[in-house]
Each structure stands twice: as C-alpha cells, then as structure tokens.
C-alpha positions in Angstrom: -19.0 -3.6 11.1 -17.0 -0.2 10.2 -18.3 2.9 9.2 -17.9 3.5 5.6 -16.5 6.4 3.9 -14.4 9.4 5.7 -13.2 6.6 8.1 -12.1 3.9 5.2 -10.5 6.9 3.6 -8.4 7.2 7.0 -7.4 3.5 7.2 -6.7 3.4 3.7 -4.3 6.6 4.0 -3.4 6.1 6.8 -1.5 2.5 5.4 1.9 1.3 5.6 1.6 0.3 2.6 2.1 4.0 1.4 5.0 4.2 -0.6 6.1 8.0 -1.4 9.3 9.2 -3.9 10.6 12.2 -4.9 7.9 14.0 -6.8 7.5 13.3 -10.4 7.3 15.7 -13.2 3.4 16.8 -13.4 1.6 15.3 -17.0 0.9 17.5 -19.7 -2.8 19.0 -19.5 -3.3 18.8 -22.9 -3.1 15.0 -23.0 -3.5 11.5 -21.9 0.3 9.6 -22.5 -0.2 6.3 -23.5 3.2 4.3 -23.9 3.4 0.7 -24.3 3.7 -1.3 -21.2 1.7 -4.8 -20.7 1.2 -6.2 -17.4 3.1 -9.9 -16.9 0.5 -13.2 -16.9 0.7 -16.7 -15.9 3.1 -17.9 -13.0 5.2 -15.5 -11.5 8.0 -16.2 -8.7 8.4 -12.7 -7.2 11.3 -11.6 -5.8 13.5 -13.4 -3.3 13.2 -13.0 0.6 15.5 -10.4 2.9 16.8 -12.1 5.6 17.0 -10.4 8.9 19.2 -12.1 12.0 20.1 -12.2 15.9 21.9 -15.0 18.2 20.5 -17.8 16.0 16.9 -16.3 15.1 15.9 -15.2 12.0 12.9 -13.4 10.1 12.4 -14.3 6.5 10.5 -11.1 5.0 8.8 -10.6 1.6 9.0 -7.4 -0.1 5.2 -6.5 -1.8 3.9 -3.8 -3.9 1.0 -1.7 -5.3 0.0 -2.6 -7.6 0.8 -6.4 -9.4 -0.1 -7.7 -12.2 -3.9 -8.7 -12.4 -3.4 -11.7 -14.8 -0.4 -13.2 -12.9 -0.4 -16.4 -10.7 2.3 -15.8 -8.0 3.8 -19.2 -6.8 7.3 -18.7 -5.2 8.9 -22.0 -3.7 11.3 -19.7 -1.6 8.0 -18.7 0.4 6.8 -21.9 1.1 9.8 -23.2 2.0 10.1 -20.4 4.7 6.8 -20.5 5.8 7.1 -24.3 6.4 10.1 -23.9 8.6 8.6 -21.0 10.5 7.0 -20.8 13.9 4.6 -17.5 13.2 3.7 -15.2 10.2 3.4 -11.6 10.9 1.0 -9.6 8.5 1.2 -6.4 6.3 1.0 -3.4 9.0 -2.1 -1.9 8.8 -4.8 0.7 10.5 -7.1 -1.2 12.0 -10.8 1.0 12.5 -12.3 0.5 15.6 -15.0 2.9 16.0 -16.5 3.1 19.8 -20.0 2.7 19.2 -22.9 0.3 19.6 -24.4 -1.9 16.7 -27.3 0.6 16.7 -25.4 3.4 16.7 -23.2 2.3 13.5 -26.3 2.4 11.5 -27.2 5.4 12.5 -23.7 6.5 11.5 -24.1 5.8 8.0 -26.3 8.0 6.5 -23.5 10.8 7.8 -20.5 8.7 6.7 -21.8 8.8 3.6 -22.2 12.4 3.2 -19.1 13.5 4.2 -17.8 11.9 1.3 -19.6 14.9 -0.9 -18.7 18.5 -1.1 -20.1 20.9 1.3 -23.7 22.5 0.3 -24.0 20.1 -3.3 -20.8 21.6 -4.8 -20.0 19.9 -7.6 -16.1 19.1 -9.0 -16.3 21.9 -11.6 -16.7 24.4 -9.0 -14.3 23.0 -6.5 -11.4 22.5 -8.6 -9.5 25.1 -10.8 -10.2 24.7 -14.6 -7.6 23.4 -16.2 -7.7 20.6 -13.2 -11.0 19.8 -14.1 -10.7 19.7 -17.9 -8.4 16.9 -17.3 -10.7 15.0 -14.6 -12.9 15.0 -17.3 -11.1 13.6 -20.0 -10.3 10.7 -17.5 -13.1 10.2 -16.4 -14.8 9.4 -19.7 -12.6 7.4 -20.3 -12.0 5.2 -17.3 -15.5 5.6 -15.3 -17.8 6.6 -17.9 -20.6 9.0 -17.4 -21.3 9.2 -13.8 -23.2 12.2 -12.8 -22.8 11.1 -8.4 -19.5 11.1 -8.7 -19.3 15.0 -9.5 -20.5 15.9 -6.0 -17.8 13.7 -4.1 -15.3 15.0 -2.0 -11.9 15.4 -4.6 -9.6 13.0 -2.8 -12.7 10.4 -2.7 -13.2 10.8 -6.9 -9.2 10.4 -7.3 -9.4 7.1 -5.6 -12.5 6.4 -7.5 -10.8 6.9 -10.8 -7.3 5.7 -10.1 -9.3 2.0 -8.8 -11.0 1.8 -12.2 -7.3 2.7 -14.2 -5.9 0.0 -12.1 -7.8 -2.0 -13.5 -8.3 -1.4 -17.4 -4.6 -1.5 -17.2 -5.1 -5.1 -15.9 -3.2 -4.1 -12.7 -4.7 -5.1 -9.1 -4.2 -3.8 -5.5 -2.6 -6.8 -4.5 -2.2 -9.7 -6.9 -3.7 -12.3 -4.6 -0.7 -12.1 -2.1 -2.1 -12.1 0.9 -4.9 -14.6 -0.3 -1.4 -17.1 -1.0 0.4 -16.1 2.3 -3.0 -17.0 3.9 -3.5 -20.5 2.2 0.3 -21.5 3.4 0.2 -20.7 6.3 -3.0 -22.7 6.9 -1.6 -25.9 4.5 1.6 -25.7 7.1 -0.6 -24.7 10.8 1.7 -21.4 11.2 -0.3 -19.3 13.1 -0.4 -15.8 11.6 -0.8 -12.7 13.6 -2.0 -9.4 12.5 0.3 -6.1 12.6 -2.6 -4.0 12.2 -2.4 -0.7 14.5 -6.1 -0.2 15.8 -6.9 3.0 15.0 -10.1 4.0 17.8 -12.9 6.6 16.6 -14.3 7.4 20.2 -17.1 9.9 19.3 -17.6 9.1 15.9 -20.1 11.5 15.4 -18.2 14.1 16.8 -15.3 13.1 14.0 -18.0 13.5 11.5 -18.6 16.6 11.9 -14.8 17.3 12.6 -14.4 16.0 9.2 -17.4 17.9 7.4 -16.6 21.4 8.9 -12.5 21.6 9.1 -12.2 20.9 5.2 -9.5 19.1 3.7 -6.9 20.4 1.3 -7.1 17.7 -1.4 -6.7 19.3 -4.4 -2.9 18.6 -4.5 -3.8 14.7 -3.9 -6.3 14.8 -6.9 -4.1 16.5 -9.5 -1.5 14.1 -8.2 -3.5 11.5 -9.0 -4.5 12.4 -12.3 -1.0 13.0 -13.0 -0.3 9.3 -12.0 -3.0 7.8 -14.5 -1.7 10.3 -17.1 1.9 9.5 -17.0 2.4 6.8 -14.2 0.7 3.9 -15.9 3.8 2.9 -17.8 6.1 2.8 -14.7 3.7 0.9 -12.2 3.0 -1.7 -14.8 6.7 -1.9 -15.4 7.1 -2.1 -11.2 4.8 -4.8 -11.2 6.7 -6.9 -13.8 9.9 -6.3 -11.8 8.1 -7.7 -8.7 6.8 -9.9 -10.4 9.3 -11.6 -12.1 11.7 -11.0 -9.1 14.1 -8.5 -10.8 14.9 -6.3 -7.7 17.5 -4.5 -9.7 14.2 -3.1 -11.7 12.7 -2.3 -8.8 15.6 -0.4 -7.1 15.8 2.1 -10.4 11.9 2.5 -11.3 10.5 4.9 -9.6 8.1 4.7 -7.8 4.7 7.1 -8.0 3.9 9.6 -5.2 0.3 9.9 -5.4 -0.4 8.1 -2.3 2.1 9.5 -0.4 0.5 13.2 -1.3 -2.8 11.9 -0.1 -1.6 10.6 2.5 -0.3 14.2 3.5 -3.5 15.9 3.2 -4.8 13.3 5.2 -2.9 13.7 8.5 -2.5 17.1 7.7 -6.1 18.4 7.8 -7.3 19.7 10.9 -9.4 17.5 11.9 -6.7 15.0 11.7 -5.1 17.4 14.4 -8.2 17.2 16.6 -8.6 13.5 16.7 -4.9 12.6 17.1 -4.2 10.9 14.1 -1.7 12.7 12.5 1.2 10.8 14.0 -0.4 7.3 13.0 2.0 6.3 10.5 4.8 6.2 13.5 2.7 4.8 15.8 2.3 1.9 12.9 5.6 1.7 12.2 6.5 1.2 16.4 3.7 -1.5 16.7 5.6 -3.9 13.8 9.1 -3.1 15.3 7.9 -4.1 18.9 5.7 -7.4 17.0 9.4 -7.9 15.5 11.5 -8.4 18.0 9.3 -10.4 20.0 9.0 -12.6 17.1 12.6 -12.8 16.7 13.5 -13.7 20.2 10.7 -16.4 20.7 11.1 -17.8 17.4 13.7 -19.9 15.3 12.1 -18.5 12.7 9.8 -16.1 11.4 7.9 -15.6 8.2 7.1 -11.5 8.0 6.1 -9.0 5.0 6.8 -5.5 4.4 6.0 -3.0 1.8 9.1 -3.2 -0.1 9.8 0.5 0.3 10.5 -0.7 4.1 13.2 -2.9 3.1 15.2 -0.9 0.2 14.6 2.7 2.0 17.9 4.2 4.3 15.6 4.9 6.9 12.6 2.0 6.6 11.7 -0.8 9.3 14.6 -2.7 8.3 17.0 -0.3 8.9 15.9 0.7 11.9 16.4 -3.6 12.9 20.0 -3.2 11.7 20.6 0.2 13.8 19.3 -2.1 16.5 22.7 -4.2 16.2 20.3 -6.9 14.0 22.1 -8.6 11.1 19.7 -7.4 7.6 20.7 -9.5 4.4 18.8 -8.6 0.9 18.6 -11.7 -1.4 20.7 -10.3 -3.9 22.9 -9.3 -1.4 25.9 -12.0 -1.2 27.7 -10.2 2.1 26.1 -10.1 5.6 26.7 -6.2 6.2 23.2 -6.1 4.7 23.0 -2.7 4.6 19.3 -1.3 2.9 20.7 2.0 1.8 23.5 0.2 -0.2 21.1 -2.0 -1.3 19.0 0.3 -2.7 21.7 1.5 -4.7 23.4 -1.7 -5.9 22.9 -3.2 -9.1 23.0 -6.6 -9.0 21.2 -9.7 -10.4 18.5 -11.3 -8.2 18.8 -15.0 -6.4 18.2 -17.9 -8.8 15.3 -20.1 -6.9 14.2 -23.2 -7.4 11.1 -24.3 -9.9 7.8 -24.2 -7.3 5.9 -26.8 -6.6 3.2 -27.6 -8.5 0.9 -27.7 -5.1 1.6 -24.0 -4.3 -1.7 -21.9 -4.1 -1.6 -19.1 -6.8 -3.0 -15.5 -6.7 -5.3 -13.6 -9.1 
C-alpha cells in the first residue's frame, strides 16, 4: 500500500519517463488553439528496435512515449521476435515508493497525504495564482473538467495534472497505449522473466516529509502555466508524436518537438526545499545509474536482451544509450544502416524507418 498524494506526485515526477525540450513559445491568453490533428486507430507497428552490442551480446531496446494514441492496437512482430529470442526483459526505469512505516501507520498517513495536496489555510486557485493565469485555468477547466468546486483548493501543480489527465483524454490520447500491458503478455506467452528497473525511492519518516512538504512550499506556478500552455497549444504536436510512434516514423519523431511541461514540473519538484531535506533532488541520476548497472549485467550474462527506454534516452547526445556507446558498446538505431550508431547523429538524420514484417495475428494488442 503507498501513501497517496504528495508522495505519488514524487514518483510520478520524479520518472524517467520525463522527457524535457527546449522551451516552447508560451500560448496566447486570450485563447484556446484548436488545429486539426486526430489521434491514429486500429493496429499500429510502432517503431523499430535500437540495437545495442558487446563481444557477441546484445540488447534489443524499444523506444516509448507519452502519450499514444488511445484508439490504437499496437502489435509489432519485431518485438515478439526479440522477446522470443531473449533471455530477460528489463522494464521502464521508474521510482519506486517505499515508505517506512507499518500497515497501521499508512492509514493513519492518509488523512495528511491528502491535505497536502491543498493550499495552505483553504486558499483557493484564484488567490494563489496571478490573474491572467487563472483566467485561462478557467477557461480549461470548463471545458475539460467541468465544474468542480474541490479542485479550486488543490495544490497548482496537483490541478495541472488533474487537467492535463482529463485533455489527454478528450483528445483520445492515453499515458501509455497499452505498452507495457503487451510487453507483459509476451513475455509471459515466451517464459522471459522480466525484471523491474524501478529505483526504490525510501520515505523513512513519512510524517516528518509531510510536514516537510506542507511548510517549505513549492514553487509550482511555472509548472501549471506550463501546463496550460501545453493543452493550449501542445495538443496538435503530441497527437502528431503519437502517430509518428505509432506508425513507426522515427524521422517524425526526431523533428516534432517534443513538450516541456513535465520536465518544468519535474524542476519544481526536486527543486523545492523539502526535496533538499529529504535527499531526493538527485533522484533522476540515481535512476538513470540503477538502469546502466541492470544493463550491463544484462548484457554480459545474456545472449540477449529485450529492454525499453523512453525514447528521449535513445535519440538524446547525452541519454542512457550514449552513455553505453561512451562505454566502448556498439549502439545501432533501426534506421540506422552503419554500426557507428551514434544517438546524437541519429537524432539529426533524416532517414526512412525499417520495413518489418506483417505481425502475427496472435500478437496481444494494447488499448
């Protein structure tokens, strides 16, 4: 059992599967843009595998996003091919909450989880947030949550996420697209054992990060206009991302840009002081040095090795898979016809993405 609330907010920040760019060009106030861009449906292949190598062992790693077309079924026949032939299937990195307290005591907890998700002494949004900020939380809000009166005492960063979970999904866009679910169901069909990547992240005196958490404050105002910039004038883009992925055109994904919202939460996250006080500012590298180390044990017990990454990780200069290749490991994209597999050209290139094969019709499909 977890405690709910500020500490679900940490995990979820706290993710590799943030994926920050440079900072986008903040929406109009005035306005809600609404361009045309449908989400993909029905079976979808996704995009090919990177292939990373050393003295005759290899990792076979699938680049995901967030977010993916609700409506689509994802069936790739490169991924079940690779997860056949593999010995083990590492997991998305994660933060994993451990909190160090009895069962007792995590009931007990949360009543006070629950409100430090609201404003100190009742305040409400209105009075927390400058007033052009909140003329636009308003409009959005109507229009995507409805007329909520709770809501207007949260916490802003915990209303953004509110908001931009309900647009994720009247733009028929999901957090994952059933992914994992199909990774799961493969591995199982083919007895790979999988193993979790997921850094525990330990909350020792919980009620002591409670508090921590009520009384340091938290500097999320840039994280919600962020966000209401991304449902303003992001829509368009992630849906066009998720189409890319979808559809496996990497060269789409390479030029699309990619929102910052999460990465700006993310920042007032390990930021805050209380962040400071209970170590966990310097989680994301500790996440990122638990997958390397699961990696190269993988890749030196292993023939092979089914992994995934946020795909951010495999295109950036300075991601996990460059860090492999620094390492003196051979990194191949799947567009990438050369072995000098070398992300930061990659990221750049243009080129046309792997034909596959058609997938079998007994591949489990995503929602």
């Amino acid at each position: 059992m977890r405690v709910v609330s500020a500490f679900c907010l940490l995990a979820l920040s706290l993710g590799a599967a943030a994926q920050t760019a440079p900072a986008a060009v903040p929406a109009s106030p005035s306005s809600v843009t609404n361009l045309a861009a449908v989400a993909v449906s029905g079976v979808q292949p996704g995009p090919g595998l990177w292939k990373v190598s050393k003295g005759g062992h290899s990792m076979l790693l699938l680049g995901v996003i967030s977010p993916l077309p609700q409506l689509m079924q994802w069936r790739s026949a490169d991924v079940e091919t690779a997860i056949s032939g593999s010995q083990q299937v590492l997991q998305l990195p994660d933060v994993k909450l451990k909190v160090d307290v009895s069962f007792v005591g995590k009931l007990f907890l949360l009543p006070s989880a629950y409100s430090a998700r609201k404003n100190d002494n009742g305040a409400t949004l209105q009075q927390v947030l400058p007033a052009p900020l909140y003329g636009r939380w308003e409009t959005l809000k109507l229009k995507y949550i409805g007329r909520d009166s709770g809501i207007e005492r949260w916490k802003p960063i915990f209303a953004a996420q509110e908001l931009y979970k309900k647009a994720l999904k009247a733009n028929q866009l999901s957090k994952s697209g059933g992914v994992q679910a199909s990774i799961d169901a493969l591995a199982k069909k083919y007895n790979v054992p999988e193993t979790s990547t997921e850094y525990p992240l330990v909350i020792e005196h919980p009620h002591d990060a409670i508090k921590a958490f009520k009384s340091s404050g938290l500097d999320d105002i840039a994280c919600f206009g962020r966000t209401l910039d991304a449902v303003e004038q992001d829509m368009p883009a992630m849906t066009l991302r998720a189409n890319a992925w979808a559809t496996g055109d990497l060269e789409a994904l390479r030029k699309l840009p990619d929102s910052d919202r999460r990465g700006t939460c993310i920042t007032a996250v390990t930021d805050a002081d209380f962040a400071h006080k209970l170590g966990l500012s310097d989680v994301p590298a500790k996440m990122e040095a638990n997958w390397l180390d699961l990696a190269r044990a993988a890749l030196a017990k292993n023939t092979q090795t089914f992994a995934m990454l946020p795909i951010k990780e495999l295109l950036s200069p300075d991601g996990y898979l460059a860090k492999l290749k620094a390492e003196g490991y051979q990194v191949e994209a799947p567009d990438d016809g050369s072995d000098d597999g070398d992300p930061a050209a990659a990221s750049s290139a243009a080129a046309s993405p792997a034909p596959r094969a058609p997938a079998p019709a007994t591949s489990p499909t995503g929602h």
